[in-house]
C-alpha atoms as a printed R data frame, in Angstrom:
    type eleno elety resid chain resno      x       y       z
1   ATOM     1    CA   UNK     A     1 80.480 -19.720  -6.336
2   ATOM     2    CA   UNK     A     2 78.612 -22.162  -8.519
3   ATOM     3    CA   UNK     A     3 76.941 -19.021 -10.424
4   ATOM     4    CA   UNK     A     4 80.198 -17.998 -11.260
5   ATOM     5    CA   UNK     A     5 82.081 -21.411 -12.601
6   ATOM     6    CA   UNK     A     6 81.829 -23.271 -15.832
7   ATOM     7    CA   UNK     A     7 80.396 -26.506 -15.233
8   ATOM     8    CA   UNK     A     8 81.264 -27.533 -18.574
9   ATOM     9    CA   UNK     A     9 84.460 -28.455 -17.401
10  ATOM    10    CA   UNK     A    10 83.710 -30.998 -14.891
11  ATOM    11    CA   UNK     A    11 82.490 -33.575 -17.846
12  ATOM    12    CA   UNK     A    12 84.947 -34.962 -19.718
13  ATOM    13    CA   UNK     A    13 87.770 -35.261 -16.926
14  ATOM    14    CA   UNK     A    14 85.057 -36.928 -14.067
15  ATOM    15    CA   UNK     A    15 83.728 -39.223 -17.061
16  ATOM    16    CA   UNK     A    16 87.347 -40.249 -17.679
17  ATOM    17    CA   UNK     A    17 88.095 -41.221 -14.199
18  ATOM    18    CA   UNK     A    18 85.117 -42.789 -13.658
19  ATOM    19    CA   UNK     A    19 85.761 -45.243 -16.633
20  ATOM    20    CA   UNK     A    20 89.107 -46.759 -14.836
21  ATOM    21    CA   UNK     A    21 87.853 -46.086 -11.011
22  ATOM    22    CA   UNK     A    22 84.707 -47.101 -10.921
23  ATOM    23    CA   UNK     A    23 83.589 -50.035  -8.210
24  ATOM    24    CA   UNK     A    24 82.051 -53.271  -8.875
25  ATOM    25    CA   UNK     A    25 78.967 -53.321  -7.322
26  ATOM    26    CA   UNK     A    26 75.757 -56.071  -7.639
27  ATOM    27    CA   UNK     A    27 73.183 -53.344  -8.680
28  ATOM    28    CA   UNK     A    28 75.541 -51.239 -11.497
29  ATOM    29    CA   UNK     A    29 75.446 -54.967 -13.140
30  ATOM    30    CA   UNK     A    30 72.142 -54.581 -13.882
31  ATOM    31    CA   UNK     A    31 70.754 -51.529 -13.972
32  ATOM    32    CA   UNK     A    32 67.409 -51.810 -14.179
33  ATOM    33    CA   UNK     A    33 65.022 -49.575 -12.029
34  ATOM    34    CA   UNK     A    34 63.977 -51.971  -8.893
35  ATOM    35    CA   UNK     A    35 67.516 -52.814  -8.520
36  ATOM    36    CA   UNK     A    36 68.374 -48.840  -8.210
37  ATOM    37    CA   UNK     A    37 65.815 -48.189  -5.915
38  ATOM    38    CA   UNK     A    38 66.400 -50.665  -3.353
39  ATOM    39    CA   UNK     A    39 70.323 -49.914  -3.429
40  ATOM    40    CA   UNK     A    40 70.056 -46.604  -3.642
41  ATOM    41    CA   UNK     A    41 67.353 -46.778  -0.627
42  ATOM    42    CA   UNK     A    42 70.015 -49.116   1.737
43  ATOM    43    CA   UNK     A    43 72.707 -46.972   0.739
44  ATOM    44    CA   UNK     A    44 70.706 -44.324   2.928
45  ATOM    45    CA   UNK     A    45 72.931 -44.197   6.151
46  ATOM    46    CA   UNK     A    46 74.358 -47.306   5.298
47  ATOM    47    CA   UNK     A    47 78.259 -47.972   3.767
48  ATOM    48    CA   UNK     A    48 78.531 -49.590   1.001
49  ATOM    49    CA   UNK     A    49 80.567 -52.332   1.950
50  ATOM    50    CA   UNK     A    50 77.718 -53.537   4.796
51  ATOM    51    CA   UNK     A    51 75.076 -52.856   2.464
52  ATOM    52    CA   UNK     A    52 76.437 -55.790  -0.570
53  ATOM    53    CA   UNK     A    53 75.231 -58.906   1.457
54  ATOM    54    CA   UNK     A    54 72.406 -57.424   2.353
55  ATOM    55    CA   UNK     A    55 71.168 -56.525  -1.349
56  ATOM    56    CA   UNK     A    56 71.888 -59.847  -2.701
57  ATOM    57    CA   UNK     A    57 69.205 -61.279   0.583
58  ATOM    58    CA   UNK     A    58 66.941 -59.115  -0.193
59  ATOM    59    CA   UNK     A    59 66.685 -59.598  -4.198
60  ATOM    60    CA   UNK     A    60 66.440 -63.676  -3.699
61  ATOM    61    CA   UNK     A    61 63.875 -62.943  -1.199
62  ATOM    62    CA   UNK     A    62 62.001 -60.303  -3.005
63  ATOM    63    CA   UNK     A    63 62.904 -60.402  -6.797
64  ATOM    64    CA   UNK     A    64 60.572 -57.873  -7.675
65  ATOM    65    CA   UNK     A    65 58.127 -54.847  -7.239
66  ATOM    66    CA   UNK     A    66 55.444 -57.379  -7.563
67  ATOM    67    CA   UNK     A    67 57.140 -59.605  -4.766
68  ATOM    68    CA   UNK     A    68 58.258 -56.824  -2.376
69  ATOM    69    CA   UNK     A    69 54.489 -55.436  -2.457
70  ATOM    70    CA   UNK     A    70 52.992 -58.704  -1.723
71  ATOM    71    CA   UNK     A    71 55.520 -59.533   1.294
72  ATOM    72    CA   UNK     A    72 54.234 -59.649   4.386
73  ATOM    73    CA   UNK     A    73 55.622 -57.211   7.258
74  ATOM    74    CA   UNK     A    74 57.649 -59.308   9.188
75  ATOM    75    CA   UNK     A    75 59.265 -60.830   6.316
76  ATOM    76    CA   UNK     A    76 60.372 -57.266   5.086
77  ATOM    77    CA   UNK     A    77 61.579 -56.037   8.127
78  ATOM    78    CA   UNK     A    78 63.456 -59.546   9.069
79  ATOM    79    CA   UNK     A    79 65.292 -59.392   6.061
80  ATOM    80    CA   UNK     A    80 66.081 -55.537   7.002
81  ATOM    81    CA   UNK     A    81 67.088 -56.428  10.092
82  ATOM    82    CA   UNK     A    82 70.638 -54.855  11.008
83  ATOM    83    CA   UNK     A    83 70.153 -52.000   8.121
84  ATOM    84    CA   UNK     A    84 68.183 -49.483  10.816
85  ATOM    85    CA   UNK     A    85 66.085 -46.690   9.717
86  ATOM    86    CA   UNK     A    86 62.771 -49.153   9.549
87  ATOM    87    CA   UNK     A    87 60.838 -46.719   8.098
88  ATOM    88    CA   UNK     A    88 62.782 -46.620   4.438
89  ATOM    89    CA   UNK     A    89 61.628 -50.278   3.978
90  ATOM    90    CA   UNK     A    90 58.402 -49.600   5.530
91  ATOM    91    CA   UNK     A    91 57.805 -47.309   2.942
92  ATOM    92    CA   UNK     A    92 59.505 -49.121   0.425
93  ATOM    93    CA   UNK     A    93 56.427 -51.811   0.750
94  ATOM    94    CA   UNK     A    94 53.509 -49.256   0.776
95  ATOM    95    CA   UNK     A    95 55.769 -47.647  -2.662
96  ATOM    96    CA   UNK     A    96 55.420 -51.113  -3.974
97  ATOM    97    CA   UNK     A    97 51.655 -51.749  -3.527
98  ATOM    98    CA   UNK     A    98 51.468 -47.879  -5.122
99  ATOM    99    CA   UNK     A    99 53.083 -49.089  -8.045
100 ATOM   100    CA   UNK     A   100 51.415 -52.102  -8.382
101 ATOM   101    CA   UNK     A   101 47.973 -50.683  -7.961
102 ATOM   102    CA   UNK     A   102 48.702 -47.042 -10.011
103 ATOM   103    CA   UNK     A   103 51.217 -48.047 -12.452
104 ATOM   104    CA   UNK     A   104 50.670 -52.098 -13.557
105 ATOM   105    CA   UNK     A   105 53.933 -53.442 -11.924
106 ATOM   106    CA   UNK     A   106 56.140 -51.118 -13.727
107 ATOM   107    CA   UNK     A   107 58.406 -48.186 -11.997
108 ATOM   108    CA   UNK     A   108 57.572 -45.314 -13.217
109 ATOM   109    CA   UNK     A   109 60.204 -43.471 -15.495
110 ATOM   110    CA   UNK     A   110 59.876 -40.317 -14.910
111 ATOM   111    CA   UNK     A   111 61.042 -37.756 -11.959
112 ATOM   112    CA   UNK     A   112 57.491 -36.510 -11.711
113 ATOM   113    CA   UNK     A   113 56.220 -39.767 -11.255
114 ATOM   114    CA   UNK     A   114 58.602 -41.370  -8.782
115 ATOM   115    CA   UNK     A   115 58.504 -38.229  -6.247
116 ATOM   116    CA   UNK     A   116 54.837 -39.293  -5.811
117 ATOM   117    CA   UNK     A   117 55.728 -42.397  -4.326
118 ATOM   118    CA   UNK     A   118 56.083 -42.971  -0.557
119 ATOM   119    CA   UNK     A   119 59.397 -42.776   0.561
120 ATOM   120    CA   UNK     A   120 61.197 -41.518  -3.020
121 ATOM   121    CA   UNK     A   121 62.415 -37.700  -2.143
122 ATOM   122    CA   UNK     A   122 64.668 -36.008  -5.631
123 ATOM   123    CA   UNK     A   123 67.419 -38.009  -4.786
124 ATOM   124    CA   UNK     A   124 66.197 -41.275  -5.154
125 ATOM   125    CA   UNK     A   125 63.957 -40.215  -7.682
126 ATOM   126    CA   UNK     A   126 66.940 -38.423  -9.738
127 ATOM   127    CA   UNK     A   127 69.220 -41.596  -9.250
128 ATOM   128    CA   UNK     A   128 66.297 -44.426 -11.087
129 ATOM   129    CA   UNK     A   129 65.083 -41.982 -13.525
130 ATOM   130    CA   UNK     A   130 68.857 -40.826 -14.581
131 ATOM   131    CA   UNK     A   131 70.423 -44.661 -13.753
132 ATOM   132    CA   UNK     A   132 67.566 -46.939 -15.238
133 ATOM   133    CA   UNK     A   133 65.670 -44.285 -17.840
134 ATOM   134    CA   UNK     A   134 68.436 -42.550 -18.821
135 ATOM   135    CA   UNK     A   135 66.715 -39.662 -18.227
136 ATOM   136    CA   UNK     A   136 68.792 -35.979 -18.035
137 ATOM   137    CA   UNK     A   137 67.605 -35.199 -14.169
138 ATOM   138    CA   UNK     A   138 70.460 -34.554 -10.999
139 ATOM   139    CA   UNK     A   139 70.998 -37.182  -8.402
140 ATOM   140    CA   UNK     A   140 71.743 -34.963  -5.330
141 ATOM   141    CA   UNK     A   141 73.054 -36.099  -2.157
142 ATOM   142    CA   UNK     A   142 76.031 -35.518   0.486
143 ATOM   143    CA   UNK     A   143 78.695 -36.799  -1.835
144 ATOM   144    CA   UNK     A   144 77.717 -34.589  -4.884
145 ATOM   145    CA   UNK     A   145 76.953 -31.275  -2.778
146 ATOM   146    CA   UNK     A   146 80.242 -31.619  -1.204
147 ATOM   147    CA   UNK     A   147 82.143 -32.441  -4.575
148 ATOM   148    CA   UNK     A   148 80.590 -28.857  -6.137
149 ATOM   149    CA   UNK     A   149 81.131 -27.117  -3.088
150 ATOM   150    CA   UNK     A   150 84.386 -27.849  -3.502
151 ATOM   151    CA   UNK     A   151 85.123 -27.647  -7.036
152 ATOM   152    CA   UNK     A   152 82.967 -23.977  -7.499
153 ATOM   153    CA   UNK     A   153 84.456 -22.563  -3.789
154 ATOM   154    CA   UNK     A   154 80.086 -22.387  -2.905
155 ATOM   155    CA   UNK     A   155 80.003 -21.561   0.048
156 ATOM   156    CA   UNK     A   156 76.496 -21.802   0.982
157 ATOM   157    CA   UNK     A   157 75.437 -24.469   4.352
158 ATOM   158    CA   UNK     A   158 74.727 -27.464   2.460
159 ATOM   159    CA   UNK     A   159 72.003 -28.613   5.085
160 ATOM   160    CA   UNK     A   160 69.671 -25.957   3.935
161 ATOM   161    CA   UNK     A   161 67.609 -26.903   1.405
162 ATOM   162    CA   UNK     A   162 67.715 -23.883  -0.864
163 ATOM   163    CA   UNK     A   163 71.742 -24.638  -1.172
164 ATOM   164    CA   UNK     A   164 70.420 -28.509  -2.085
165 ATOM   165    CA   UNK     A   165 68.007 -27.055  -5.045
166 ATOM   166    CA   UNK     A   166 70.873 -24.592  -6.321
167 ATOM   167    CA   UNK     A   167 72.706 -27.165  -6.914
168 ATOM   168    CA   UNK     A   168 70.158 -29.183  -8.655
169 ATOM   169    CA   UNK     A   169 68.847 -26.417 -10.508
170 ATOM   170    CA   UNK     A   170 72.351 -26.075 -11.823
171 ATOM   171    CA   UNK     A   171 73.327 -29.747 -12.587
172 ATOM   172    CA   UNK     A   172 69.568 -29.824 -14.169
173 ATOM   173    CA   UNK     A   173 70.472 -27.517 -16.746
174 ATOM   174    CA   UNK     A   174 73.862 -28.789 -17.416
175 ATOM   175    CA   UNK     A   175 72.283 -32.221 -17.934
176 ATOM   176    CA   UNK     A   176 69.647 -31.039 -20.115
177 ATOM   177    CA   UNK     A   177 72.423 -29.601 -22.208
178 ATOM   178    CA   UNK     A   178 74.653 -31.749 -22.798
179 ATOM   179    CA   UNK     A   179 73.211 -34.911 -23.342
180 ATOM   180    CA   UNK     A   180 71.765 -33.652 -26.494
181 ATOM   181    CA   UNK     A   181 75.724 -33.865 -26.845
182 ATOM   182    CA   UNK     A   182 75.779 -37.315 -25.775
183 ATOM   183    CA   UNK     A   183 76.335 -37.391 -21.842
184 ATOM   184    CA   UNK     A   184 74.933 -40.281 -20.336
185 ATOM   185    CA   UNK     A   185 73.219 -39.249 -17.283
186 ATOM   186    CA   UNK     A   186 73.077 -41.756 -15.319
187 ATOM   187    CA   UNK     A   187 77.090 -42.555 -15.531
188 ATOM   188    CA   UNK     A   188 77.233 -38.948 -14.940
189 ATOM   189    CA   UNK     A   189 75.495 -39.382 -11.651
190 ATOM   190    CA   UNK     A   190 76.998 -42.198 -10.573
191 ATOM   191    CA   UNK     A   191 80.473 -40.405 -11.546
192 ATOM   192    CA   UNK     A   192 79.838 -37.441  -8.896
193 ATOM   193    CA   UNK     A   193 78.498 -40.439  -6.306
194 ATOM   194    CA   UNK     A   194 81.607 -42.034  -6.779
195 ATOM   195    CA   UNK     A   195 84.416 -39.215  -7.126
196 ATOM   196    CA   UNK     A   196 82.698 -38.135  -3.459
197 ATOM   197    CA   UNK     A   197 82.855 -41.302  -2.220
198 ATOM   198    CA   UNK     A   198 86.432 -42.476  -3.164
199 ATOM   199    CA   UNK     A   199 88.165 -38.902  -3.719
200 ATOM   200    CA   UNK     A   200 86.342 -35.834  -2.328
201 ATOM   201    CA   UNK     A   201 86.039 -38.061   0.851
202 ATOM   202    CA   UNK     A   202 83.059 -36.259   3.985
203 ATOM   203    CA   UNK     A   203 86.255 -37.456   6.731
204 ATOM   204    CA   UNK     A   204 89.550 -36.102   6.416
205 ATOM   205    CA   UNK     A   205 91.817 -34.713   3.982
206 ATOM   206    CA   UNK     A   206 90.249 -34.909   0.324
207 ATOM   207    CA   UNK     A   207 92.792 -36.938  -1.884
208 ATOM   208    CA   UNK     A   208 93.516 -34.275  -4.347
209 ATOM   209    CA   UNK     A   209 96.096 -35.758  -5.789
210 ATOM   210    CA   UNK     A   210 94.012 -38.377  -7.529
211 ATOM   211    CA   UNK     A   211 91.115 -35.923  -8.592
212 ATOM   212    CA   UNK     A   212 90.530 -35.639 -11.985
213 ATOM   213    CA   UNK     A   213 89.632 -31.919 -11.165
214 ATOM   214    CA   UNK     A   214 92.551 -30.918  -9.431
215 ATOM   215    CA   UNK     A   215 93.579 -28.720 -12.286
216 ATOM   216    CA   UNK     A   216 90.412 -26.558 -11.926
217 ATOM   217    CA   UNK     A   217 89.206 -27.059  -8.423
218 ATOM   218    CA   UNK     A   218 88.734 -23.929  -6.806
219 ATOM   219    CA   UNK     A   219 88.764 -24.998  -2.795
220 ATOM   220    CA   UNK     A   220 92.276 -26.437  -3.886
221 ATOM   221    CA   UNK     A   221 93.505 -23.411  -5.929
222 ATOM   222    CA   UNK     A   222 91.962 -21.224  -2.812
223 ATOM   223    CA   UNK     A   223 93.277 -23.700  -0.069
224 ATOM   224    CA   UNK     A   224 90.045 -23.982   1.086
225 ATOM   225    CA   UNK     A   225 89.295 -27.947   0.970
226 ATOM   226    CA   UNK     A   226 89.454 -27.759   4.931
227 ATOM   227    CA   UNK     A   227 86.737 -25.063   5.307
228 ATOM   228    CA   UNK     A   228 84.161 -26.171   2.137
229 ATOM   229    CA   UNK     A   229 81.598 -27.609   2.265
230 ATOM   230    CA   UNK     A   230 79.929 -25.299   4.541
231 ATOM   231    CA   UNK     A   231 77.725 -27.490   6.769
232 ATOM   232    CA   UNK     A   232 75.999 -26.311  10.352
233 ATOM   233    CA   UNK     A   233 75.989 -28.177  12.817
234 ATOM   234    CA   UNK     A   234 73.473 -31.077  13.944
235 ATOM   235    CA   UNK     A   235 71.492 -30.485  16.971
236 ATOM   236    CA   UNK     A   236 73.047 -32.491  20.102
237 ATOM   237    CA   UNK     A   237 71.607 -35.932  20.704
238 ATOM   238    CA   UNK     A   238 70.087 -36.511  23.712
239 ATOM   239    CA   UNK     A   239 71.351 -38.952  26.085
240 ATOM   240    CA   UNK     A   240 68.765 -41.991  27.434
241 ATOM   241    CA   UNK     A   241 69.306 -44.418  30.512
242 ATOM   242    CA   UNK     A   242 67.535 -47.783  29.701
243 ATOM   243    CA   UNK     A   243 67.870 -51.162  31.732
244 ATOM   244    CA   UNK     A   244 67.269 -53.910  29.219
245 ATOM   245    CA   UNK     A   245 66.325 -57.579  30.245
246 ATOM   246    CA   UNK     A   246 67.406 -60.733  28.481
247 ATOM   247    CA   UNK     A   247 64.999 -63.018  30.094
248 ATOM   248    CA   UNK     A   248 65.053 -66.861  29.493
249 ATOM   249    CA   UNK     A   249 62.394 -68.961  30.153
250 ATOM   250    CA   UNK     A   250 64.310 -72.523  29.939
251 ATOM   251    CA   UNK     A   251 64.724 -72.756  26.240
252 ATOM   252    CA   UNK     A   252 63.056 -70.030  25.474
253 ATOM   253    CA   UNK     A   253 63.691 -66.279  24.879
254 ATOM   254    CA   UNK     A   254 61.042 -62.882  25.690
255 ATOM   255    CA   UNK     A   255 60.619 -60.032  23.385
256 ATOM   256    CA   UNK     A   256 58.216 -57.619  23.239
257 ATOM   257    CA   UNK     A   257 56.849 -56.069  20.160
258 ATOM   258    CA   UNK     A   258 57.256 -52.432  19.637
259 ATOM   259    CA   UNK     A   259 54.325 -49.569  19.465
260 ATOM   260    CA   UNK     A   260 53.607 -49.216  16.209
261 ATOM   261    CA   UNK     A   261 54.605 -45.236  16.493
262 ATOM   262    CA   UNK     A   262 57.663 -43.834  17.059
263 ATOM   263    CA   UNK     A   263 61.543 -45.141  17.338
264 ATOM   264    CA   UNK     A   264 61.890 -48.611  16.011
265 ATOM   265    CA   UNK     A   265 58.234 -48.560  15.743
266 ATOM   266    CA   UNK     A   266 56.143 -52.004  15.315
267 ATOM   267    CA   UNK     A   267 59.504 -53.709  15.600
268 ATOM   268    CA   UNK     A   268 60.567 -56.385  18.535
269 ATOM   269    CA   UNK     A   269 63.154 -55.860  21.261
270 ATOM   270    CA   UNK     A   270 64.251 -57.004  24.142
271 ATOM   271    CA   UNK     A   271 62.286 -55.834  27.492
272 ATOM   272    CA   UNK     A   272 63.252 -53.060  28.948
273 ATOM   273    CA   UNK     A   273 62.738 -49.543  30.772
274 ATOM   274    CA   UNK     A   274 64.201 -46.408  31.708
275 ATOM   275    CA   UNK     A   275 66.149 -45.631  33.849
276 ATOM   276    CA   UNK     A   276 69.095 -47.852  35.102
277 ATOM   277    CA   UNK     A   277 67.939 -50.078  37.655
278 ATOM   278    CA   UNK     A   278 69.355 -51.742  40.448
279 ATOM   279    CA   UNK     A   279 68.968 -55.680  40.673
280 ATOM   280    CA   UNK     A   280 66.545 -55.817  43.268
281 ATOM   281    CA   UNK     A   281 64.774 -52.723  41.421
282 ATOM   282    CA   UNK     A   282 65.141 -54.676  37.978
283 ATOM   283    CA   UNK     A   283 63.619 -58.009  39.636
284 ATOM   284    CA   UNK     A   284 60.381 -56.443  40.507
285 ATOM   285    CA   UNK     A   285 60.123 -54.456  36.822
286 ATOM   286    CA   UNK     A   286 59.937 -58.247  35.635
287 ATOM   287    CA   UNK     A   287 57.567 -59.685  38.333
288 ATOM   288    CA   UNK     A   288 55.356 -56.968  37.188
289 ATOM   289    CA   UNK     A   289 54.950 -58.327  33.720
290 ATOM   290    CA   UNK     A   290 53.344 -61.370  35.316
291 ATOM   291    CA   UNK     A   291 56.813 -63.848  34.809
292 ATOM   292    CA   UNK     A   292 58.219 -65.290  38.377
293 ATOM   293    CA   UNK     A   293 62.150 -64.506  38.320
294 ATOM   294    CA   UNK     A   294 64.429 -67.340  39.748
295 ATOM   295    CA   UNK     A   295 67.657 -65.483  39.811
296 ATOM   296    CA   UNK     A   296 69.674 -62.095  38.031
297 ATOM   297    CA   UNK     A   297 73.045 -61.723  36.368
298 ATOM   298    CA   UNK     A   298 74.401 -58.301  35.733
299 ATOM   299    CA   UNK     A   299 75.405 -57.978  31.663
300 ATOM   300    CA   UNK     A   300 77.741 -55.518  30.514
301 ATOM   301    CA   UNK     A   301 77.194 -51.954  29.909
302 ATOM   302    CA   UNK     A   302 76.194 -51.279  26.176
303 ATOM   303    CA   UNK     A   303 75.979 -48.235  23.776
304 ATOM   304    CA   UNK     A   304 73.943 -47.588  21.018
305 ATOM   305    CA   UNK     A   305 73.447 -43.674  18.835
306 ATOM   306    CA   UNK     A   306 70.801 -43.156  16.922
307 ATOM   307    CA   UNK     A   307 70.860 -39.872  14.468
308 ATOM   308    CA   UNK     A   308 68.416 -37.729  17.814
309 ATOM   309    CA   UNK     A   309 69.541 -39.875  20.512
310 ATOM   310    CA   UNK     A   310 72.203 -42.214  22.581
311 ATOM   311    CA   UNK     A   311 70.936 -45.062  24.901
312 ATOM   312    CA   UNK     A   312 73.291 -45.541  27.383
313 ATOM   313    CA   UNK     A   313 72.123 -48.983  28.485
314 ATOM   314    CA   UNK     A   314 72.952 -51.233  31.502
315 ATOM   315    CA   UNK     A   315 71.683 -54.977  31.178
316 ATOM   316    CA   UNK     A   316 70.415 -57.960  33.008
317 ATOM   317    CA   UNK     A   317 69.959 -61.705  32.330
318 ATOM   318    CA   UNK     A   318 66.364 -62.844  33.977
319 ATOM   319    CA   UNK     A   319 65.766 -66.455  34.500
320 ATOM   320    CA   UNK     A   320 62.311 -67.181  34.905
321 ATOM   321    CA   UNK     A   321 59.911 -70.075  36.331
322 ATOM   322    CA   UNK     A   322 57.418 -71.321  33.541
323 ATOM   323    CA   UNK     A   323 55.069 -68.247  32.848
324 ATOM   324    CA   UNK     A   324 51.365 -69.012  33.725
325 ATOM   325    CA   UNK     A   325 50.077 -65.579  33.097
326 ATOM   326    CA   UNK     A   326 52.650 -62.935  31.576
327 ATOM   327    CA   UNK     A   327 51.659 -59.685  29.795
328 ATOM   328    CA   UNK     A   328 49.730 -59.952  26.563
329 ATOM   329    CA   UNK     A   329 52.737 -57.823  25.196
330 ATOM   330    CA   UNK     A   330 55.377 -60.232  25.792
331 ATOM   331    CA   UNK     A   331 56.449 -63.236  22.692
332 ATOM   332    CA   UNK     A   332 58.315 -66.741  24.381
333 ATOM   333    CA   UNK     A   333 60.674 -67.798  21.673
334 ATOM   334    CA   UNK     A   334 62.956 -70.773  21.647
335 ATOM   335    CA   UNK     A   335 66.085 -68.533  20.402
336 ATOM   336    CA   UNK     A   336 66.583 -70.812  16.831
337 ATOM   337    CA   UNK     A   337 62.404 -69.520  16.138
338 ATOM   338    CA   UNK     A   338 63.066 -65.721  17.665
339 ATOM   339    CA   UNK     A   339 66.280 -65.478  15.262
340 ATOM   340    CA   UNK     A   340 64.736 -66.408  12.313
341 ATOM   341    CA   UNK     A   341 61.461 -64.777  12.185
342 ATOM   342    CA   UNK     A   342 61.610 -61.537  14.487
343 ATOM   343    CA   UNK     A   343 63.689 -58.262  13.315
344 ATOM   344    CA   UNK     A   344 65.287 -56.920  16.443
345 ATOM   345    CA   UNK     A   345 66.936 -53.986  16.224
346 ATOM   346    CA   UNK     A   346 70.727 -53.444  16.086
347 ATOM   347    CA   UNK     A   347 70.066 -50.986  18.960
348 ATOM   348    CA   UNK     A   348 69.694 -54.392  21.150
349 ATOM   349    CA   UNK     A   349 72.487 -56.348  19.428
350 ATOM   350    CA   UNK     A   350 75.081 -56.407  22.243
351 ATOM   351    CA   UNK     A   351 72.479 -57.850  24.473
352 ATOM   352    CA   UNK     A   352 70.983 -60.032  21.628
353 ATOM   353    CA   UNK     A   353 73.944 -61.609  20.879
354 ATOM   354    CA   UNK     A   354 74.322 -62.339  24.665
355 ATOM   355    CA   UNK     A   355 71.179 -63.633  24.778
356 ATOM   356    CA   UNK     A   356 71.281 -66.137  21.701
357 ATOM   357    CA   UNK     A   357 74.696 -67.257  23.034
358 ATOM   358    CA   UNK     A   358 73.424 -68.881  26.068
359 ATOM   359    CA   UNK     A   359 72.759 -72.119  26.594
């Protein structure tokens, strides 16, 4: 149990490691605090790997806090586009204009102070103020719970949240303490990211041959890396039917913009509905949004699980006569404009990539 083991010990052994293991990444370059934030925010759901190409679009685009408050929606959410989980840069933006407005332009430095801004929970907030400031403060996610599970034998369910503030509460203190004996914090952080990431791995067996705590881990001494971290399980997903429509007017595509509440919310997608629908059923869905259809080709079946829910999709390619009076809702693209300017979702891509594919 973490009550019962010397933390003391985990320093100078991780610290080591870290110095010959550690990654090259674009954002540990330069450490400064809007460069942490928007990494650490991708890195949300996200590997690391997919998540390089799009940090280096998103600093050209949007260099700064000043920049990212400033941008416009659908620039923001076109350059997430692929990323998923909208609402992290959604609230990355209204963050932004916060600290624009509260704090002249500058991140805050402090834990306090970042926790107050949309979208920044302890974890984020921990990461900037230990990574940027240098401040003493935990960085607490999956990969670190699961690394002192494992290394104190805890075995409280790290999905509750009083097992998440134990933990901080613990590494807090330790923090606190020893970098008044020259721990760095935020390589200290990054060190328990990292050992979780590469070592202590969520998938599989942990490589505990190559962990600078083998000596001392507990789940290893108690052959208990199978059964630690305790972790109950996620509610089932529920399963959705949707038709989707890739419908070409000549050159151009239709989308249809999102409610602005909800899953994918505000964003743009392909038409579509629930159910799965037969042709002759999915040819009069389309004549009721006002477009004349001139003939249907079945698409392939497509996938796509969200963290709640699993669309089990069947698809359609509409071509339609010119539209003289289509639903306000509806956007005609040529594909080259649709592309570049409108985020759709990754939930749409197999059809998406169909549909910007054809001729």
């Amino acid at each position: 149990m973490i009550e019962d083991f010397n933390l003391i010990q985990i320093i100078e052994p991780l610290q080591s490691w870290f110095l010959n293991h550690a990654r090259v990444l674009p954002w540990r370059e330069n450490p400064q605090a809007y460069y942490v934030w928007v990494s650490e925010i991708m890195l949300q759901q996200t590997r690391v790997e997919a998540v390089k190409p799009y940090f280096a679009r998103f600093i050209e685009a949007l260099p700064d806090v000043q920049a990212l408050a400033a941008c416009p929606e659908e620039q923001y959410l076109k350059l997430w586009e692929g990323l998923g989980y909208y609402n992290r840069i959604r609230n990355m933006n209204a963050a932004a204009r916060q600290i624009v407005e509260d704090y002249g332009g500058v991140i805050p430095d402090s834990y306090e102070e970042l926790v107050k801004l949309k979208g920044i929970g302890s974890y984020t907030a921990g990461a900037i103020a230990s990574i940027a400031y240098n401040r003493p403060v935990p960085a607490v996610d999956g990969n670190v719970l699961r690394v002192i599970a494992r290394v104190t034998a805890d075995d409280g369910d790290i999905m509750q949240q009083s097992v998440k503030k134990k933990v901080e509460k613990h590494l807090q203190a330790l923090m606190e303490e020893q970098s008044k004996k020259g721990l760095v914090p935020g390589t200290f952080n990054q060190a328990l990211m990292e050992l979780g990431a590469l070592v202590c791995v969520p998938n599989g067996e942990p490589h505990c041959t190559e962990c600078p705590w083998q000596n001392f881990c507990e789940a290893r001494l108690q052959c208990r890396t199978e059964e630690l971290p305790v972790r109950s399980k996620a509610k089932k997903r529920r399963k959705e039917a949707k038709t989707v429509f890739v419908i070409r007017d000549g050159e151009q595509i239709v989308l249809h913009k999102r409610a602005r509440k909800g899953l994918l919310a505000g964003l743009y997608e392909l038409p579509n509905c629930p159910g799965h629908l037969t042709a002759e059923e999915g040819l009069e869905y389309v004549k009721k949004l006002g477009v004349k259809p001139l003939r249907i080709l079945p698409l392939r079946e497509a996938k796509h699980i969200f963290s709640h829910v699993e669309w089990d999709m069947k698809g359609y390619m509409i071509y339609i006569e010119e539209a003289e009076q289509p639903d306000e809702s509806l956007i005609f693209a040529k594909i080259d404009e649709a592309t570049e300017r409108y985020a759709v979702p990754s939930a749409f891509s197999a059809y998406w990539d169909i549909a910007k594919r054809m001729p």
